[in-house]
N, C-alpha and C positions, 0 to 999 in steps of 0.2 A: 528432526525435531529442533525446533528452536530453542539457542540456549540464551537466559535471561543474565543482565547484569545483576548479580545479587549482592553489590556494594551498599551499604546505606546511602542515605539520602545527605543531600550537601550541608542540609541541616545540623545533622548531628556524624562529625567524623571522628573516625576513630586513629588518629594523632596521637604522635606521644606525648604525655601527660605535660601542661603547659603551665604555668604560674597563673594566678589569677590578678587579672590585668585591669586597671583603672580604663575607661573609653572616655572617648576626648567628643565635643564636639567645639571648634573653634579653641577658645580660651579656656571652655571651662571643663572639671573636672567631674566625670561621674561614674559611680561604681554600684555594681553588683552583683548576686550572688546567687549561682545554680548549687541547692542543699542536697540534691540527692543526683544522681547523672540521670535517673529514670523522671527525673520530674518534669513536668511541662510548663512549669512557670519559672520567675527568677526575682529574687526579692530585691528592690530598687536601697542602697545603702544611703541614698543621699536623694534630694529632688532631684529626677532626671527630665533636662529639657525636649521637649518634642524633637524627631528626627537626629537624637544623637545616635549615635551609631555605637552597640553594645556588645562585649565577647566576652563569655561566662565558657567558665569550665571547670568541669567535676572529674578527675579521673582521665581517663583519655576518651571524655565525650568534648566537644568542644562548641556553642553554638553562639553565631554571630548574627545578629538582626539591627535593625535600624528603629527605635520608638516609633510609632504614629501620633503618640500623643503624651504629655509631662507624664511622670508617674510620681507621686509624692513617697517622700523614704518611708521605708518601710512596707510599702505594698507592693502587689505582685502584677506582672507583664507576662504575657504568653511568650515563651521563646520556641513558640511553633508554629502555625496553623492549627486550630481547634475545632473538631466539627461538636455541631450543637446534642448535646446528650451526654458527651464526652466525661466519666467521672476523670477527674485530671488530677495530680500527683504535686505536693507541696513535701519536704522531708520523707519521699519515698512513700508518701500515704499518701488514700486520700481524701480528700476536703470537700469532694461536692464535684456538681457539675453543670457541666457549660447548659445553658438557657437557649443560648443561640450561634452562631457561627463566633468564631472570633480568631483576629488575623494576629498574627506573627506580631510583636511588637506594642500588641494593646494590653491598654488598664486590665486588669481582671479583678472584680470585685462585685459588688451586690446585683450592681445591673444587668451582671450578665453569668453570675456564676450563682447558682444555687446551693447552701449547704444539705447533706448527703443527712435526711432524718430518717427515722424509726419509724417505717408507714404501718408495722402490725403488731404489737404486745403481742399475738400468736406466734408467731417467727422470732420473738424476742425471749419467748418462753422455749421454745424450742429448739433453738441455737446455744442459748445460753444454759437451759435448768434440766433438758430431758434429753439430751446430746448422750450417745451412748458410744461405746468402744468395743468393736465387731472381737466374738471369743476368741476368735483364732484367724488369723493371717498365712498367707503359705506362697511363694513367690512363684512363680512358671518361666522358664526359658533360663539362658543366661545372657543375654544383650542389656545393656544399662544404657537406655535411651535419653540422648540431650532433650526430646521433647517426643515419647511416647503418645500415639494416637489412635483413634479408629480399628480397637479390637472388633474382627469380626468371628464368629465359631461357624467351621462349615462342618455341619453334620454327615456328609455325604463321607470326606475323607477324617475327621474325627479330628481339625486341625485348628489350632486358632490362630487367624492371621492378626499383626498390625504395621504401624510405620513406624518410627522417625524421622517427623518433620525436618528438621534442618540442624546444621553443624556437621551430622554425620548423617545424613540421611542414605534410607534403609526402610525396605520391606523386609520382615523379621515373621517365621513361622513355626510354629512348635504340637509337635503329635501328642495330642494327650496320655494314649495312651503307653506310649514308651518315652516320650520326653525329648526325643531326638525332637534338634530343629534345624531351621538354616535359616541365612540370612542373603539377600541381592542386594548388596550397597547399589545407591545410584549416586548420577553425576547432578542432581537438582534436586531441590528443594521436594517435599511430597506430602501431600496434606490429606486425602486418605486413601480409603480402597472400599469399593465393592464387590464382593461375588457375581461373578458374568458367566457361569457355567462351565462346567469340565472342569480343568486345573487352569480356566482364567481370571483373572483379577480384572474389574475397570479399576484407574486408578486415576488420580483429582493432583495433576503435578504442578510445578512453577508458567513451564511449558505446555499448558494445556489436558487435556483428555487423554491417556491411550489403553489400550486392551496389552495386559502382562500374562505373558506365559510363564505358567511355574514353571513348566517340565524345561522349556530350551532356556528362561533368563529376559527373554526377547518383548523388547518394547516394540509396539506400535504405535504411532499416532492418529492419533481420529482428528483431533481440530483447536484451535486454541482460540475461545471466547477475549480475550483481552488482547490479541498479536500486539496492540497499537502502545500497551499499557503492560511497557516492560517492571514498573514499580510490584504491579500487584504479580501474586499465586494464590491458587486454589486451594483452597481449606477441605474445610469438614464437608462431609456427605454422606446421603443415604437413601434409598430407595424405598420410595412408597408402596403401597401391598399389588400396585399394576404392574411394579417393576420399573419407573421412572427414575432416574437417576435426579435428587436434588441438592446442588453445590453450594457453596457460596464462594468468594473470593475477598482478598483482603491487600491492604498494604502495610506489612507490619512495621516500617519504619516511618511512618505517616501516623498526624494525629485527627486527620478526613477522615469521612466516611465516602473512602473511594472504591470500595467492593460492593459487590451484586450477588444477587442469588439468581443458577441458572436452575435452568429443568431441561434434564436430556432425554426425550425418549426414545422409542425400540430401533425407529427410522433414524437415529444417530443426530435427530437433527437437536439443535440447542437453542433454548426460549432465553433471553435475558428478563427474568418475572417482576424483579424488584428489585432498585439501585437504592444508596444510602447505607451501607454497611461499615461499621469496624470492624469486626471481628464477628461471623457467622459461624456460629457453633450449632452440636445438640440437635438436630433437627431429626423429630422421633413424632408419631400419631396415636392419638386417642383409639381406643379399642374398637371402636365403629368407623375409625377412617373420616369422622367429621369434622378432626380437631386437628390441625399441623403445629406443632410448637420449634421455635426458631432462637436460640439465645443471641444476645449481642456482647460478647464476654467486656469488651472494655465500657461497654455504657451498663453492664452491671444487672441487664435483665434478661427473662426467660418474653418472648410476645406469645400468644397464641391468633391463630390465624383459622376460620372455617375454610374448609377443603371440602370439596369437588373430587371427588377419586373418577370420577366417570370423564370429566373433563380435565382433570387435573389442573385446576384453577386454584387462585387462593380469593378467600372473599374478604369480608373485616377484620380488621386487626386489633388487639388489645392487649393489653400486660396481662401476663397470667402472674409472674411473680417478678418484684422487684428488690434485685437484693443490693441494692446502694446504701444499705447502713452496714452492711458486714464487710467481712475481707475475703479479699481475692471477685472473681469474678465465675458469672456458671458457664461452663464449657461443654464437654462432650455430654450423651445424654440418651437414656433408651427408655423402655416403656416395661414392665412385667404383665404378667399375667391376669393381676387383677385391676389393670388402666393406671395403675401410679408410675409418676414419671420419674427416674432418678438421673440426678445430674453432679457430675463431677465440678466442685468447686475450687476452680485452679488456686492454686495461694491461698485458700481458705481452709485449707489440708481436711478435707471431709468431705463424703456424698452426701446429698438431700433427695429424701424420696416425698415426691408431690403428689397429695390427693388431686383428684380430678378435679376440684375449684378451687387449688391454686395456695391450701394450706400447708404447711411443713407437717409434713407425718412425721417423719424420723430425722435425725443429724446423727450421721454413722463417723467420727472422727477417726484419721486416719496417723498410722506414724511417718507418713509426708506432707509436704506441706503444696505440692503441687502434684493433684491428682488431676489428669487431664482430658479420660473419658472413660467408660464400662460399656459390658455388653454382655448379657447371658447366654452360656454356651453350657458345655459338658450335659453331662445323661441327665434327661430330662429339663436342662437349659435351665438348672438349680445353682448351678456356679453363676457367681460374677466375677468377670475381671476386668479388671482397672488398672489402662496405662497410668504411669506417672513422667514426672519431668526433673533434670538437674538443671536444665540451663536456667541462668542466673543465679543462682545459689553458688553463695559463697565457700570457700575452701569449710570454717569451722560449719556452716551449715550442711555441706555434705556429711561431715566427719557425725553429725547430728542423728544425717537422715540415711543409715544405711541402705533402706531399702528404694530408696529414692530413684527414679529411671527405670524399675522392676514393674513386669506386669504382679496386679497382687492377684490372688486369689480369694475369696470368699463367700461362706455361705451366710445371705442376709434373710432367710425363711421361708422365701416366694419364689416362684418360679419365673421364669423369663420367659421371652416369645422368640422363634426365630426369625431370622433377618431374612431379610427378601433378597433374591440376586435382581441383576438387571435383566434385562428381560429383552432383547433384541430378537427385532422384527428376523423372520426366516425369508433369504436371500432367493429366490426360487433360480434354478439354472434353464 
């Protein structure tokens, strides 16, 4: 299996912490200022002339770019490449989003950035005035995940699997009914897992596809949709009710939409369905299999999409819910029993459970602040659990969020549905 360079991007390096430096171009003097290390813009301190050449640093992020065009003081310049939808980060928040593409070095202001409004007084009512706090909380495992993922429960052996995407990445498992777990650290990045029968995992890595044996430890590779596109890994996925595997990919130190969503079915083979991705999250179906829902965590929405189960197609696409006025973004994401959708709001430390047209039922507030994704399991598929995440959080915000990186446990009233394995074609000898 192929192993991926998982450096950041020349963009944004992670140097020791450097002074913050006036940029020249010729004679003249010009300066400005990156306010948060996560932000994607940089406030111009002075008029800065077209093509001067700019290095801002925050911390030990460092980014150097070239203007394309003056920026008058006081306004802001993308110090990235920005794909259009992009909600983009000023003081670590943020401010709105991109309208259209926008390159490395440009103005960013009305023409092309939209401020981030209040599209529903219902979601506003609901976040804000009938937000509730689940009775009781109860943690499973002991692994404290830099970026917990892709809980799934397999009922057959009474276990709940999940990952640890990256820093310490790790497939992580734990028996409910005795508490005993274990863990396979891996050597790459890993973005989720599905059930493939027996004691197999498919699993969604930096490096592609492969089929995981619990019992030996033992990777296999199936194939890697991106070989050419060492920047990106495969993220979040999950299997439709025929058993099709549906992924997305991502490039997390990229401000593109340079990830895709594949479809892998039984014959192994892989569809590339739909390109244009930040960050493919969530991807869970309406109780009749007509409705696929897809989040896009950093452009801040949940899409729905009509499906095709017989052909496994996707047909039109819409917002089912936009949450560009709140905080954090929707992530991981599953379906209960009675067709509502619940989606983990990373950064926004709470689930939202979604009626079937797209209103906020419930805001279930959580004591983390980056909940990452859920999935119901246990007797009668009455628990839910909910990875969570540390990375990024700060020293005093850990000390904050003890339970922070812990699957949580909880019961929210309703019952859940089980998860589908993958479903591979039988090999005839």
């Amino acid at each position: 299996m192929r192993t991926r360079n998982m450096s950041q991007s020349a963009s944004a390096t992670t140097a020791s912490p450097l002074p913050q430096r006036a940029a020249t171009n010729g004679d003249a003097r010009v300066d400005a200022r990156l306010l948060r290390a996560v932000d994607d813009v940089a406030t111009a301190l002075a008029d800065l002339p077209a093509d001067a050449l700019v290095r801002v640093t925050n911390g030990a992020v460092t980014r150097e770019l070239r203007l394309h065009e003056p920026i008058p003081a006081g306004h802001k310049f993308a110090v990235r490449a920005l794909a259009a939808g992009l909600r983009i980060r000023k003081y670590g928040e943020f401010i709105g989003r991109t309208t259209c593409e926008v390159e490395a070095g440009a103005w960013v202001h009305v023409h092309n950035l939209q401020t981030s409004s209040r599209h529903s007084a219902q979601h506003e009512q609901a976040w804000y005035e009938h937000a509730e706090t689940p009775a009781a909380i109860r943690t499973l495992g002991q692994p404290r995940c830099s970026v917990g993922e892709s809980p799934v429960f397999d009922a057959a052996t009474n276990r709940l699997y999940w990952v640890d995407v990256r820093d310490t990445p790790a497939i992580h498992m734990v028996a409910l009914d005795t508490g005993q777990g274990h863990s396979w650290p891996l050597q790459e990045d890993i973005g989720s897992l599905v059930l493939a029968g027996g004691h197999r995992l498919l699993v969604a890595l930096r490096s592609g596809f492969a089929f995981f044996d619990c019992a030996s430890g033992a990777l296999t590779p199936i194939f890697d949709p991106e070989s050419t596109m060492p920047q990106t890994r495969l993220n979040d996925g999950k299997c439709d009710a025929r058993g099709r595997l549906w992924c997305g990919s991502m490039n997390p130190e990229s401000g593109l939409a340079e990830g895709s969503l594949y479809m892998v079915d039984g014959d192994l083979r892989c569809t590339r369905v739909l390109p244009d991705w930040l960050t493919p999250n969530g991807m869970t179906w309406s109780l009749d299999n007509a409705t696929m829902f897809i989040a896009d965590t950093r452009r801040g929405c949940i899409d729905a999409f009509d499906f095709d189960l017989a052909r496994g197609t996707l047909g039109e696409r819409r917002t089912f819910a936009d949450l560009g006025a709140f905080p954090g973004g929707p992530d991981g994401a599953t379906t209960d029993a009675e067709g509502y959708l619940w989606s983990a709001q990373f950064d926004g430390g709470c689930l939202i459970r979604y009626a079937p047209d797209g209103r906020m039922d419930r805001v279930l507030r959580l004591p983390v602040s980056r909940p990452a994704s859920c999935a119901f399991g246990g007797p009668g598929y009455r628990q839910l659990f909910v990875t969570t995440a540390t990375r990024g959080l700060s020293a005093a915000q850990l000390h904050a969020e003890p339970l922070a990186g812990r699957v949580l446990v909880l019961d929210v009233g309703v019952a859940g549905l089980p998860p589908v394995a993958f479903a591979q074609a039988k090999v005839e000898a």
